[in-house]
TORKENU-29411 format. One line per 3 residues: number of its first residue (from 1); their letters; for each residue x, y, z of N, C-alpha, C. Coordinates in nm, 3 decimals, always signed. Layout:
BEGIN
NUM	a	X Y Z X Y Z X Y Z; ...;
END
This chain:
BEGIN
1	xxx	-2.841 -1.560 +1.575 -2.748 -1.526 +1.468 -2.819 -1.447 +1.359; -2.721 -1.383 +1.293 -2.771 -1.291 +1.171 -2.702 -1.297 +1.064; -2.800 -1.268 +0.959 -2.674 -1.294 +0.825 -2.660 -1.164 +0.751;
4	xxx	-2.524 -1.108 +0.747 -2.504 -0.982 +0.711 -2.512 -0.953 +0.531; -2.504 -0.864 +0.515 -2.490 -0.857 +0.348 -2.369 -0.858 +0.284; -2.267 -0.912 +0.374 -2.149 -1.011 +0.226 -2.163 -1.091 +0.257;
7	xxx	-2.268 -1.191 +0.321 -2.288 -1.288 +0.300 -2.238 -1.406 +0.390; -2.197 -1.384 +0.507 -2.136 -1.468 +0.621 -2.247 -1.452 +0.739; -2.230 -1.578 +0.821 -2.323 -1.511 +0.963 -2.256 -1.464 +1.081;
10	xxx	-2.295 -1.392 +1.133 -2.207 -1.325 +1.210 -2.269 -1.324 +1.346; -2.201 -1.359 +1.482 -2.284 -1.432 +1.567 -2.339 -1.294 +1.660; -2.439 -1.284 +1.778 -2.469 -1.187 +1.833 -2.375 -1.173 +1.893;
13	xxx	-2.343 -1.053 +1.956 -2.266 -0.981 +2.059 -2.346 -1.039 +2.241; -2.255 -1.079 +2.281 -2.332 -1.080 +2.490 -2.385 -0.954 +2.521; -2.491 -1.019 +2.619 -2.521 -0.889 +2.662 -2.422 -0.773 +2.711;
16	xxx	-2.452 -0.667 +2.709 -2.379 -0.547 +2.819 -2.401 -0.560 +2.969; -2.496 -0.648 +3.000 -2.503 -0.604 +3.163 -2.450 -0.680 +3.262; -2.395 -0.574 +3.323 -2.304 -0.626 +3.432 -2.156 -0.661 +3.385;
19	xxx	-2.133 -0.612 +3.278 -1.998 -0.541 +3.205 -1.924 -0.455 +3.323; -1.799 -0.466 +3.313 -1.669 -0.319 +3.370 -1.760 -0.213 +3.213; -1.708 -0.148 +3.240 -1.707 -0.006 +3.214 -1.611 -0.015 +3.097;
22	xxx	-1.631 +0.006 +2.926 -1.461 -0.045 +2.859 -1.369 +0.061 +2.836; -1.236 +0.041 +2.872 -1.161 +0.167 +2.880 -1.164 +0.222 +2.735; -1.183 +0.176 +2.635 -1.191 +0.190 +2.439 -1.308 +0.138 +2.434;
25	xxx	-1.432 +0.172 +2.351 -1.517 +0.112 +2.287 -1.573 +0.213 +2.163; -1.570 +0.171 +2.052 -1.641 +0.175 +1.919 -1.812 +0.151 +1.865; -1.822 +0.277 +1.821 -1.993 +0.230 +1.789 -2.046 +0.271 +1.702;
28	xxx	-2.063 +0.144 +1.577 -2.111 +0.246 +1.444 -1.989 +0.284 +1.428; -1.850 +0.268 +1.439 -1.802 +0.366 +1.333 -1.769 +0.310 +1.164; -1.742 +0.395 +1.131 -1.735 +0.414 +0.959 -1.640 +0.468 +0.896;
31	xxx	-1.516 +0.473 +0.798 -1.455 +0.610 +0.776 -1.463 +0.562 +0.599; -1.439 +0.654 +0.532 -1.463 +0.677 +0.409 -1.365 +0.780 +0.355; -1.304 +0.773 +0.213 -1.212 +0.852 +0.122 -1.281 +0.853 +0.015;
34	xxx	-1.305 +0.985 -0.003 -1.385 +1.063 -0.155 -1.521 +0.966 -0.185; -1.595 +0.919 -0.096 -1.654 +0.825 -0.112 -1.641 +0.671 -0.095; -1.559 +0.618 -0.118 -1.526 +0.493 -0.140 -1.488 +0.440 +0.053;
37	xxx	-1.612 +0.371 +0.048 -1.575 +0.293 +0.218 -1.488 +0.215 +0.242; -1.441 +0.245 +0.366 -1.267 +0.164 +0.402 -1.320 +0.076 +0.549; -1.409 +0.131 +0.597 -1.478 +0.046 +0.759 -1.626 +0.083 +0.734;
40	xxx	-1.702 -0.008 +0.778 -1.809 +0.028 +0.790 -1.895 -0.070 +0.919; -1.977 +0.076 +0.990 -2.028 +0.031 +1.105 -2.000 -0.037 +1.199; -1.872 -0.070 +1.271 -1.737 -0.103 +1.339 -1.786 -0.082 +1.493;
43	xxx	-1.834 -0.172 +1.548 -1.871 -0.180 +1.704 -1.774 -0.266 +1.810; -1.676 -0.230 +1.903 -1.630 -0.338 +1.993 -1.617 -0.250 +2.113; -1.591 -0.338 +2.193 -1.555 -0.314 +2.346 -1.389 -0.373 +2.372;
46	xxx	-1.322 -0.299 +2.424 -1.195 -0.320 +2.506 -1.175 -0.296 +2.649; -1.204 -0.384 +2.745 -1.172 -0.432 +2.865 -1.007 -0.389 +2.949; -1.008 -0.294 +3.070 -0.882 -0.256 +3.073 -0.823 -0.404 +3.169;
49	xxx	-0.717 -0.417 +3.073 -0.589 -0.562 +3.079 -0.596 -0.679 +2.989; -0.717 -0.633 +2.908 -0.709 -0.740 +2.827 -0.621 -0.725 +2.704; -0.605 -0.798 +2.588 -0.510 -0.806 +2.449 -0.653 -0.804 +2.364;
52	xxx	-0.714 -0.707 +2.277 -0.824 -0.682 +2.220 -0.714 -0.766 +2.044; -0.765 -0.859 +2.024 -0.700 -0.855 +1.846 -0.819 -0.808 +1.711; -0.761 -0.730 +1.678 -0.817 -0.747 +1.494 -0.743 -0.822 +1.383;
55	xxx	-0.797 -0.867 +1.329 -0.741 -0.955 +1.212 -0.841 -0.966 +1.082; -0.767 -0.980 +0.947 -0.825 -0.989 +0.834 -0.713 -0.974 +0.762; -0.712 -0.983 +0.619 -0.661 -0.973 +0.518 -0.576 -0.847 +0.494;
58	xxx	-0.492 -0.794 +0.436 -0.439 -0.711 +0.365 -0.510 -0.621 +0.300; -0.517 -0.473 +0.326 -0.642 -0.382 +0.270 -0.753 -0.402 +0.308; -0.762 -0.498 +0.487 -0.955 -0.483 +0.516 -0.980 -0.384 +0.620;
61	xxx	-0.863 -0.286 +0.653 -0.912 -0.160 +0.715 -0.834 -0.149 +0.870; -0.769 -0.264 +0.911 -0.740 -0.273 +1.044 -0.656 -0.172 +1.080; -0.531 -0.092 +0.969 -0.482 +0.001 +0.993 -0.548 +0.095 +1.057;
64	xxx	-0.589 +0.151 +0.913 -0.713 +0.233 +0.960 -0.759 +0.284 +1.098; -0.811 +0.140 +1.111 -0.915 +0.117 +1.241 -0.801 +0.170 +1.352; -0.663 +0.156 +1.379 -0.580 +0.212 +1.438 -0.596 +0.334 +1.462;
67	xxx	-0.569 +0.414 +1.306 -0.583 +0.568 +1.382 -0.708 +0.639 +1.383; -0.824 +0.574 +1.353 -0.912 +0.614 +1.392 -0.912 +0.571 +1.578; -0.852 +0.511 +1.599 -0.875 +0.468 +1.738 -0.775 +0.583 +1.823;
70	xxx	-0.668 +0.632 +1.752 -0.573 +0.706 +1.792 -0.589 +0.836 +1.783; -0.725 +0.888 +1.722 -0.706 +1.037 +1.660 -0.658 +1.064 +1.552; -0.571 +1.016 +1.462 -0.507 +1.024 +1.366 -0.596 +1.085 +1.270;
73	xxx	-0.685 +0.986 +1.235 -0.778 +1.047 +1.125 -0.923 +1.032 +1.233; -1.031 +1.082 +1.139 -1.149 +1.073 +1.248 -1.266 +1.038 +1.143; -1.384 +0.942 +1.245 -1.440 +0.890 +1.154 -1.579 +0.979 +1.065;
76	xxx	-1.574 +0.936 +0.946 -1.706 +0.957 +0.897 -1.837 +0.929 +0.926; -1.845 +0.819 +1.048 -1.987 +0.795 +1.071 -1.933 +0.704 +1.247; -2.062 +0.689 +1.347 -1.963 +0.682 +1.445 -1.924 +0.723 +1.557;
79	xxx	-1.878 +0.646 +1.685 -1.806 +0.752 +1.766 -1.709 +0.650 +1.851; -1.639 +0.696 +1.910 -1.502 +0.634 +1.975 -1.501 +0.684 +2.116; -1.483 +0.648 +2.176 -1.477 +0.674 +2.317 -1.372 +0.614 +2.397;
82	xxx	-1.335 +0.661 +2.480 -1.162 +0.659 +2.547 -1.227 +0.682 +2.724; -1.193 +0.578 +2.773 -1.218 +0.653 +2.947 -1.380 +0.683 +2.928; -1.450 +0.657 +2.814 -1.638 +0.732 +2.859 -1.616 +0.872 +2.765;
85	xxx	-1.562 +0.924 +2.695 -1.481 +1.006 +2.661 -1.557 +1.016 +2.505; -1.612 +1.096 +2.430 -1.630 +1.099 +2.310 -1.487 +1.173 +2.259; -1.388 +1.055 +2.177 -1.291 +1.152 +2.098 -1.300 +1.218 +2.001;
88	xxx	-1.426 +1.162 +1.965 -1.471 +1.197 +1.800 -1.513 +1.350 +1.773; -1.541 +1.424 +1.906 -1.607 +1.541 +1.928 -1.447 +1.628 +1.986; -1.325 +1.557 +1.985 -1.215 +1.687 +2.083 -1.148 +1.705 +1.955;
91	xxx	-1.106 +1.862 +1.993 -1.007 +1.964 +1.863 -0.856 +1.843 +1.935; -0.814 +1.952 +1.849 -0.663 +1.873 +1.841 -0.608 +1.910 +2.001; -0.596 +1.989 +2.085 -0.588 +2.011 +2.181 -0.632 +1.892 +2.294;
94	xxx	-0.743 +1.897 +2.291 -0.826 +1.780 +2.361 -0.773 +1.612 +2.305; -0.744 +1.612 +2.205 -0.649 +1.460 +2.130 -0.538 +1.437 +2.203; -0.450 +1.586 +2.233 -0.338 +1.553 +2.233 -0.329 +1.499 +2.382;
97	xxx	-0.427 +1.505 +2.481 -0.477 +1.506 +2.635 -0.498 +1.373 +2.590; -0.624 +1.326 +2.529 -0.606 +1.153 +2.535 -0.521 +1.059 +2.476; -0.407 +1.160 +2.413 -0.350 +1.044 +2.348 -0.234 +1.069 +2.435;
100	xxx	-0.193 +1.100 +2.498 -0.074 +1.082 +2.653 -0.095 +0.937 +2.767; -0.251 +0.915 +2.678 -0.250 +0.775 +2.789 -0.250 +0.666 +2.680; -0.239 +0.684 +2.543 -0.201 +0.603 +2.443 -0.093 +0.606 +2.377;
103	xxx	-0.015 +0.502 +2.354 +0.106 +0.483 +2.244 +0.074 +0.347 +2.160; +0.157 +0.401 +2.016 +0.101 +0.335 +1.942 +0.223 +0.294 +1.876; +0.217 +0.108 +1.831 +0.390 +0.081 +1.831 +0.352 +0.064 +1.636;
106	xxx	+0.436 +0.115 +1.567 +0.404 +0.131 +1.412 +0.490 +0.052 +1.380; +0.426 -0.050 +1.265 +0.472 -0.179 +1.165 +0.536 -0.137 +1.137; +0.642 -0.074 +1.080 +0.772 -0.055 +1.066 +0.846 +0.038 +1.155;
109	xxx	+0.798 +0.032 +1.285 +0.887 +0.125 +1.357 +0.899 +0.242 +1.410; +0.900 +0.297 +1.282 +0.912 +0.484 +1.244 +1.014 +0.527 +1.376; +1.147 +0.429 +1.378 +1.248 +0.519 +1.466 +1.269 +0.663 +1.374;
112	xxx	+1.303 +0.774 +1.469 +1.387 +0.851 +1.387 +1.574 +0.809 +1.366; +1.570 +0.789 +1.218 +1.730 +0.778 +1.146 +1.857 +0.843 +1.215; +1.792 +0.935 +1.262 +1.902 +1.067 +1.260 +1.938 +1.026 +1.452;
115	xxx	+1.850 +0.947 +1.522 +1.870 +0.975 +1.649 +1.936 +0.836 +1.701; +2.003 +0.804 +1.785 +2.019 +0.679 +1.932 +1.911 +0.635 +1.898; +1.936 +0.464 +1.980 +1.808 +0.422 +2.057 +1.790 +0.489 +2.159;
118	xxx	+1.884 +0.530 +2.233 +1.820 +0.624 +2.348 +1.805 +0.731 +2.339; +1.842 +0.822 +2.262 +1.720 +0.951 +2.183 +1.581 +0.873 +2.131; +1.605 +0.769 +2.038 +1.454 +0.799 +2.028 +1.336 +0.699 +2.103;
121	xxx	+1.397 +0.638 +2.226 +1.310 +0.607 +2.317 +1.239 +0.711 +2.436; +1.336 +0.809 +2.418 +1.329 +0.912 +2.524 +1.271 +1.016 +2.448; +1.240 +1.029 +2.313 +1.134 +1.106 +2.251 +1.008 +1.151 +2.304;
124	xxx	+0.950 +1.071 +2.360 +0.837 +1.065 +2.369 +0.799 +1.188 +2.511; +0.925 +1.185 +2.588 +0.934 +1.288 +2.705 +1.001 +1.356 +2.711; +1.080 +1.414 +2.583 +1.164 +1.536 +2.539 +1.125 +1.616 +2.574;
127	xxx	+1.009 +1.714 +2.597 +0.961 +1.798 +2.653 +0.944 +1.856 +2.855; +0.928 +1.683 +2.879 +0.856 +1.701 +3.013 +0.998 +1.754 +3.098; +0.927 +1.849 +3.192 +1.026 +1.957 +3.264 +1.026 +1.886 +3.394;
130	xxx	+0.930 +1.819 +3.443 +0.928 +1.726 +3.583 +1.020 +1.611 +3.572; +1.095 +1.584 +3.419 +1.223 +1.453 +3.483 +1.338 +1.535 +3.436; +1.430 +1.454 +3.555 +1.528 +1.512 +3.493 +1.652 +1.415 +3.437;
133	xxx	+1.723 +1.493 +3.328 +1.827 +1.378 +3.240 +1.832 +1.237 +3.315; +1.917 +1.247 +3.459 +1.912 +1.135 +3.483 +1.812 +1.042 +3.512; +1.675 +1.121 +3.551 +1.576 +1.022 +3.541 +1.527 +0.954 +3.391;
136	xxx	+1.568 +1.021 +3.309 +1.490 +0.972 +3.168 +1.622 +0.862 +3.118; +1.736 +0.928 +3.120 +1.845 +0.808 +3.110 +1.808 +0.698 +3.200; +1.788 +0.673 +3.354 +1.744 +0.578 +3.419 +1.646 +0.505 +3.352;
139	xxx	+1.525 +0.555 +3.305 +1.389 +0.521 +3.242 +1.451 +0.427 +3.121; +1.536 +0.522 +3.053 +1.553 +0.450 +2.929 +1.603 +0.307 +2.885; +1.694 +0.300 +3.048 +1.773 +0.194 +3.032 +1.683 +0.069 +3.086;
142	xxx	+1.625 +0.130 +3.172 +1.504 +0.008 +3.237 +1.415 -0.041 +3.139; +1.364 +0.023 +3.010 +1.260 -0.017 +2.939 +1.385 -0.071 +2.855; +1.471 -0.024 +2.797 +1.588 -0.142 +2.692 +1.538 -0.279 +2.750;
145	xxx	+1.569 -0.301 +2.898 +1.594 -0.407 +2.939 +1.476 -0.469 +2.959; +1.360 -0.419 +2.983 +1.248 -0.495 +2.945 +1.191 -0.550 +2.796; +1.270 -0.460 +2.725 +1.260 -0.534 +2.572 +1.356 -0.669 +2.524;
148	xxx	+1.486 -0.601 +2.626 +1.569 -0.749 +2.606 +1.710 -0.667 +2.491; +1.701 -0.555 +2.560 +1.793 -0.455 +2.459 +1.866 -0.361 +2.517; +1.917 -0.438 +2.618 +2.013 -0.347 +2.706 +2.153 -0.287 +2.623;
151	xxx	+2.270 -0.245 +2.631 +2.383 -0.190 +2.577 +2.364 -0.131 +2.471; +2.252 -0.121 +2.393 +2.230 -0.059 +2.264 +2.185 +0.115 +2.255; +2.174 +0.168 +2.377 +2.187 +0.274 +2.387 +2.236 +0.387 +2.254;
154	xxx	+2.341 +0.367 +2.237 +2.456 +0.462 +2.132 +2.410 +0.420 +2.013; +2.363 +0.299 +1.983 +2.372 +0.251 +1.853 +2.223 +0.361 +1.764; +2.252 +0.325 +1.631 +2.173 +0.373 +1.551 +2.052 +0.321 +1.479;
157	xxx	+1.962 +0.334 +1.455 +1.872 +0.247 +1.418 +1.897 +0.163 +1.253; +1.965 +0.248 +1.203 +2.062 +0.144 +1.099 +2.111 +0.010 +1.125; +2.187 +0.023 +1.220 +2.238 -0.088 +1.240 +2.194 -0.189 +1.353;
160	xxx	+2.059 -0.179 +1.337 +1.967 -0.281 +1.397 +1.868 -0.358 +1.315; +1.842 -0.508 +1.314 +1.769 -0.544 +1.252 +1.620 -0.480 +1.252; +1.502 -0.610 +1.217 +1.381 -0.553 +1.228 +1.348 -0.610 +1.362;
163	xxx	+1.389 -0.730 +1.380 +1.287 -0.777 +1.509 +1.396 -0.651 +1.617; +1.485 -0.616 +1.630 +1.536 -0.484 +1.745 +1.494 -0.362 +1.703; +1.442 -0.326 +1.561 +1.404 -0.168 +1.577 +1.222 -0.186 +1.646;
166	xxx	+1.194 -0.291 +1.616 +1.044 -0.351 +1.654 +1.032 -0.333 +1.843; +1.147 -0.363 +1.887 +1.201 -0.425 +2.062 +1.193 -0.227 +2.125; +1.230 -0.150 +2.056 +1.260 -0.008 +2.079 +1.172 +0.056 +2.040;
169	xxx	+1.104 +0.005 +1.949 +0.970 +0.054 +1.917 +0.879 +0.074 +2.060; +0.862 -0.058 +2.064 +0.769 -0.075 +2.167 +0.825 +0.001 +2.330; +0.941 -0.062 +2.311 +1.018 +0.077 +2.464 +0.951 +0.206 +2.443;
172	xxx	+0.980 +0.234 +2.346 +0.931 +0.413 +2.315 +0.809 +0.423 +2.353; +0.717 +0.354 +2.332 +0.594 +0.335 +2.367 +0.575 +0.363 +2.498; +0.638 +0.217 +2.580 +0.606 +0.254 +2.717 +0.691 +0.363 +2.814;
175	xxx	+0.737 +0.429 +2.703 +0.800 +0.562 +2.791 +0.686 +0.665 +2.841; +0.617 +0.632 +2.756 +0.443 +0.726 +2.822 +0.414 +0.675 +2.910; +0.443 +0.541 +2.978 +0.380 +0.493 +3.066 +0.221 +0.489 +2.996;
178	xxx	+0.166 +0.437 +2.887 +0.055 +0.436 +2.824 -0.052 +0.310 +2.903; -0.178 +0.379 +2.928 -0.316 +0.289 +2.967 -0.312 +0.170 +2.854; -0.361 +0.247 +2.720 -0.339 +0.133 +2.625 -0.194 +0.170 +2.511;
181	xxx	-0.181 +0.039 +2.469 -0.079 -0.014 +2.368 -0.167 -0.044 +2.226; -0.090 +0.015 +2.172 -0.159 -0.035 +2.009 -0.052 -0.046 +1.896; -0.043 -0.154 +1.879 +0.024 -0.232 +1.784 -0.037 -0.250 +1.640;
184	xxx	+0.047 -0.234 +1.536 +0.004 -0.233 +1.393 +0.112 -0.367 +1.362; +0.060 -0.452 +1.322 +0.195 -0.556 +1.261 +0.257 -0.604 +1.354; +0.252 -0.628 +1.505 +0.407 -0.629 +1.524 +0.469 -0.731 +1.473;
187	xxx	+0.429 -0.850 +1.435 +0.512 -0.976 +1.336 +0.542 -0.916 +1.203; +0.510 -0.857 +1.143 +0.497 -0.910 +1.015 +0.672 -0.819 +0.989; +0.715 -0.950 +0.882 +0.845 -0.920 +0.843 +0.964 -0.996 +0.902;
190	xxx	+0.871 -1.050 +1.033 +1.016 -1.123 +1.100 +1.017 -1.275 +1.115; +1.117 -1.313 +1.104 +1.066 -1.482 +1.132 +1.012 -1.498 +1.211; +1.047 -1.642 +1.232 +0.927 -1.732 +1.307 +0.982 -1.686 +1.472;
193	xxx	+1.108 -1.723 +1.476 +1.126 -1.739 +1.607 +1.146 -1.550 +1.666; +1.181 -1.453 +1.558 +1.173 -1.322 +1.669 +1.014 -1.331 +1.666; +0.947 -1.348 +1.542 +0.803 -1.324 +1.599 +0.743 -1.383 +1.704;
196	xxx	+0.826 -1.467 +1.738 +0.747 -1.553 +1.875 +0.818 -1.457 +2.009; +0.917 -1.392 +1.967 +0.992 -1.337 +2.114 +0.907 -1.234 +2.081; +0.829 -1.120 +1.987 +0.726 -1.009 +2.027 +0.625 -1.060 +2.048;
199	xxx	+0.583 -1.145 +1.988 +0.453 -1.141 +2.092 +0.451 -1.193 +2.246; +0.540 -1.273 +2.266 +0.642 -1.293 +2.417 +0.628 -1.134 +2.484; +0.700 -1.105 +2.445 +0.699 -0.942 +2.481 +0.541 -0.850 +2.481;
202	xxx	+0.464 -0.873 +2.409 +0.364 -0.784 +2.403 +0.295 -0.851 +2.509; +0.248 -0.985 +2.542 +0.234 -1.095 +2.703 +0.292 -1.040 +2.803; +0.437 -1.022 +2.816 +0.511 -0.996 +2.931 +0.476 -0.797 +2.972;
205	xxx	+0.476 -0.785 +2.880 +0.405 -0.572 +2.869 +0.275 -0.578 +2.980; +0.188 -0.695 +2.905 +0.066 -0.716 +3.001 +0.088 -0.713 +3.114; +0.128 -0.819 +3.143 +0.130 -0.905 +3.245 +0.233 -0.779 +3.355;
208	xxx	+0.346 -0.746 +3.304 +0.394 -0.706 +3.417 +0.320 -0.562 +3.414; +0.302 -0.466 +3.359 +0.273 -0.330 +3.332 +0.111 -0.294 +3.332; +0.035 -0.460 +3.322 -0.117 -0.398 +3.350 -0.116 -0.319 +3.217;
211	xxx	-0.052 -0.309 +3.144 -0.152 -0.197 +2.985 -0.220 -0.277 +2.941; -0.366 -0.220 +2.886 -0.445 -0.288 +2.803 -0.395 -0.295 +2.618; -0.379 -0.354 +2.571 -0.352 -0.334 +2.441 -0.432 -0.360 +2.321;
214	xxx	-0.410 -0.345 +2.201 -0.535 -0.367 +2.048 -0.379 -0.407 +1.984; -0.429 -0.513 +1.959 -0.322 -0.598 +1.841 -0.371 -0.636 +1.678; -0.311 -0.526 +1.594 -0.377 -0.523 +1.447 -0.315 -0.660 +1.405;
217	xxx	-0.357 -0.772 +1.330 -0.264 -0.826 +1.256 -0.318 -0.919 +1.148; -0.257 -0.996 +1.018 -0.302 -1.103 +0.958 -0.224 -1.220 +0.995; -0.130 -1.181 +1.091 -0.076 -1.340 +1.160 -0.115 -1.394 +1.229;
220	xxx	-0.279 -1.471 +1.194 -0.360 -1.558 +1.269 -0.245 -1.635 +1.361; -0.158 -1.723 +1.369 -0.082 -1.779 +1.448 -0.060 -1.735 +1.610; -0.007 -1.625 +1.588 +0.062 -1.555 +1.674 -0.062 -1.458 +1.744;
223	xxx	-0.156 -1.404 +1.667 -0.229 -1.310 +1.703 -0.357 -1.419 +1.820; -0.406 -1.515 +1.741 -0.475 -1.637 +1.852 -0.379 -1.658 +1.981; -0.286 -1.662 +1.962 -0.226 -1.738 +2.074 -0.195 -1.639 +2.195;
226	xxx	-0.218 -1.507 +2.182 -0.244 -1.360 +2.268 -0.336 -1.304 +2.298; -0.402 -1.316 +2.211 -0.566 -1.252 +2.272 -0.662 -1.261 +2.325; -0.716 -1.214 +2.385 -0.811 -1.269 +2.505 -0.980 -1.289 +2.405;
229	xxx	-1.000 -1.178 +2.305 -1.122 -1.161 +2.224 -1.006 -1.115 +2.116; -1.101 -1.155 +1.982 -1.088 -1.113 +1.841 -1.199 -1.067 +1.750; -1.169 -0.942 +1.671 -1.229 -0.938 +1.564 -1.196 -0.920 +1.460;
232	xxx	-1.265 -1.041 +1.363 -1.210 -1.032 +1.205 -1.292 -0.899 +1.148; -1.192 -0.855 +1.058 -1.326 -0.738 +0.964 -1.230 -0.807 +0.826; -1.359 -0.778 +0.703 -1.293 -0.871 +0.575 -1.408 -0.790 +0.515;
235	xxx	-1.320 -0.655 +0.359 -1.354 -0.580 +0.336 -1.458 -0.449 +0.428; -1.346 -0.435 +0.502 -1.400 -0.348 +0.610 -1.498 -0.290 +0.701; -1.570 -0.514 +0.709 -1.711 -0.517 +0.749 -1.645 -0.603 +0.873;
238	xxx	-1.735 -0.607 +0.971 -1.690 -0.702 +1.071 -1.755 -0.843 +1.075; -1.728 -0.942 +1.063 -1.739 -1.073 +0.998 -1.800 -1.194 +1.112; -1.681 -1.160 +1.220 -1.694 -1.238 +1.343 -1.621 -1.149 +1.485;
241	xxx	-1.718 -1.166 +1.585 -1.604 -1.162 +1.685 -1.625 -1.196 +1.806; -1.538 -1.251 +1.896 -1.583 -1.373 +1.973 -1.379 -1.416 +2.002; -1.428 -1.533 +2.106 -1.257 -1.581 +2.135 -1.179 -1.635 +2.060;
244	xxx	-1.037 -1.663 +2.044 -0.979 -1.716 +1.963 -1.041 -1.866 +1.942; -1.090 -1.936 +2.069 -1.162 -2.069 +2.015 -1.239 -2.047 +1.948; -1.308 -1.938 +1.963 -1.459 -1.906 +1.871 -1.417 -1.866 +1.742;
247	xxx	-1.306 -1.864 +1.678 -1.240 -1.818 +1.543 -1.208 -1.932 +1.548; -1.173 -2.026 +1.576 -1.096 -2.101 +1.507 -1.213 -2.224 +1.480; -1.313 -2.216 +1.587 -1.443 -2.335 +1.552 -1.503 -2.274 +1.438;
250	xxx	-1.530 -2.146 +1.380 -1.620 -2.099 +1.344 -1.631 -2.213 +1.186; -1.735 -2.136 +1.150 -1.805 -2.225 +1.016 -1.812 -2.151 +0.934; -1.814 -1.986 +0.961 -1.826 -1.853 +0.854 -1.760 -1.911 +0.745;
253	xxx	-1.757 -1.956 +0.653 -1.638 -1.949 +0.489 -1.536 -1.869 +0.517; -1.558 -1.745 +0.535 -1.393 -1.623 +0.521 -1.318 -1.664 +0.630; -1.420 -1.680 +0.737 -1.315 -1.678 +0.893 -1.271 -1.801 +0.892;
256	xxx	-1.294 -1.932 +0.799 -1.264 -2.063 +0.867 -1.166 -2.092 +0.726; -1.184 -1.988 +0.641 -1.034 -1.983 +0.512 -0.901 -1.922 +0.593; -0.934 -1.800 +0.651 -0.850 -1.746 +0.685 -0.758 -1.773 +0.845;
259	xxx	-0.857 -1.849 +0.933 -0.773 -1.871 +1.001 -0.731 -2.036 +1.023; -0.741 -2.106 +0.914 -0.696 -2.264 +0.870 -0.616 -2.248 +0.769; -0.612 -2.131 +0.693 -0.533 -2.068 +0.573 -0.559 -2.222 +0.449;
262	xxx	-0.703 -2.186 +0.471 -0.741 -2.298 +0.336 -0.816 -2.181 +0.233; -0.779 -2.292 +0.055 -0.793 -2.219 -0.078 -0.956 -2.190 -0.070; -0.982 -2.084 -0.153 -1.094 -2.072 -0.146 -1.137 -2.015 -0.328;
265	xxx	-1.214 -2.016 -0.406 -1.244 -1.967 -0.526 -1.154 -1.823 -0.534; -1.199 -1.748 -0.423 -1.190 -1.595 -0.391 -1.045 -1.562 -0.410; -1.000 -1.672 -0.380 -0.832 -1.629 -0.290 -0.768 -1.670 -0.383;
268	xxx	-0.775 -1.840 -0.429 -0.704 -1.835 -0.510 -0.733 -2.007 -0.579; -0.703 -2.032 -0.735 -0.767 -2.101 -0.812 -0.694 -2.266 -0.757; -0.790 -2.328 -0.769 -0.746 -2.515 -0.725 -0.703 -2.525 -0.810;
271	x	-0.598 -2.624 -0.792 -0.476 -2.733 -0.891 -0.587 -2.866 -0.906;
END
């Protein structure tokens, strides 16, 4: 073990040998705005079929850590790798090639307003000249129904709650037929019981579809009870990472506040 400089210990990493090959892995990365660090030195491995989770607090970077994983933004220090793949080194051209085997399901959604659920599940292959209408209408209706959102076709994303624009979210997703899944939030906002039917759903994605996925979240609950490995980052350092048993035994102070959701000086003052 080692003790980092905010002050937690943070356990070694297993060896590499005799590892698969990881379809995502991170090394050293870092990203930074006008100076001011948002991740720093950010190392993991993602295993293709496993549920990779991040977790921490509000503002400790896990977004972030998303689209740096996505291309979105790119890091300041670092490199990312996709398939063996340095992304950190492709123009936008070369992004847009690895990110056809990634979809990414966004905490609030981001349906387009203006379209169907079945316009904007079928977004994602608006272009492609190899299907045709009726195959993408076929497609569309098959992934509804794997979300559990069949007849909603016509409807508008107005007049759907959150846990159903969340259900179409994720359809849209697997309209790429995507290697990996990457999820920002998918609980947060919904009760108890739709949050238990997405992460139901993000299980059943696995399980039947083989995608590997990265699950951002601070809903220790839900996020333990899916993931195969976790890593906390808390102020955009990485803290712990290891299995959900190994988070939940741990002894770290931050990791054993945050996932027992006990008071701490930091967080907030004793009665």
């Amino acid at each position: 073990m080692a003790r980092t400089d905010i002050g937690v210990v943070e356990q070694e990493r297993p060896a590499e040998a005799g590892q698969p090959e990881a379809l995502l892995a991170a090394r050293g990365v870092s990203y930074s705005i006008e100076g001011q660090p948002i991740l720093r030195d950010i190392s993991f491995d993602v295993f293709s079929g496993e549920i990779f989770g991040v977790m921490g607090m509000s503002g400790s970077g896990k977004t972030t850590l998303l689209r740096l994983l996505i291309g979105l933004e790119r890091p300041t220090g670092g490199r990312i790798f996709f398939r063996g793949e340095d992304i950190t080194t492709l123009d936008e051209d070369g992004l847009n090639r690895v990110r056809r085997s990634m979809a990414m399901c966004f905490q609030y959604s981001a349906l387009f307003d203006s379209m169907t659920v079945a316009e904007n599940v079928a977004f994602a292959v608006r272009n492609r000249r190899d299907l045709s209408r009726e195959e993408v209408r076929r497609r569309v209706r098959e992934l509804l129904a794997v979300v559990e959102m069949e007849g909603t076709e016509d409807r508008m994303p107005a007049d759907l709650s959150g846990g159903m624009r969340k259900r179409v979210g994720i359809a849209r997703a697997l309209m790429q037929e995507p290697a990996l899944m990457l999820y920002d939030e998918p609980t947060s906002g919904l009760d108890p019981i739709m949050a238990c039917n997405i992460t139901g759903l993000i299980m059943r994605v696995r399980r039947e579809r083989g995608s590997t996925a990265v699950v951002v979240s601070h809903d220790v609950l839900h996020l333990l009870q899916i993931a195969d490995r976790v890593l906390m980052i808390h102020e955009g350092r990485e803290v712990l990472q290891g299995t959900p048993d190994d988070m939940r035994a741990s002894e770290i102070p931050i990791v054993r506040r945050f996932v027992h959701g006990l008071p701490g000086t930091e967080f907030c003052s004793a009665r």
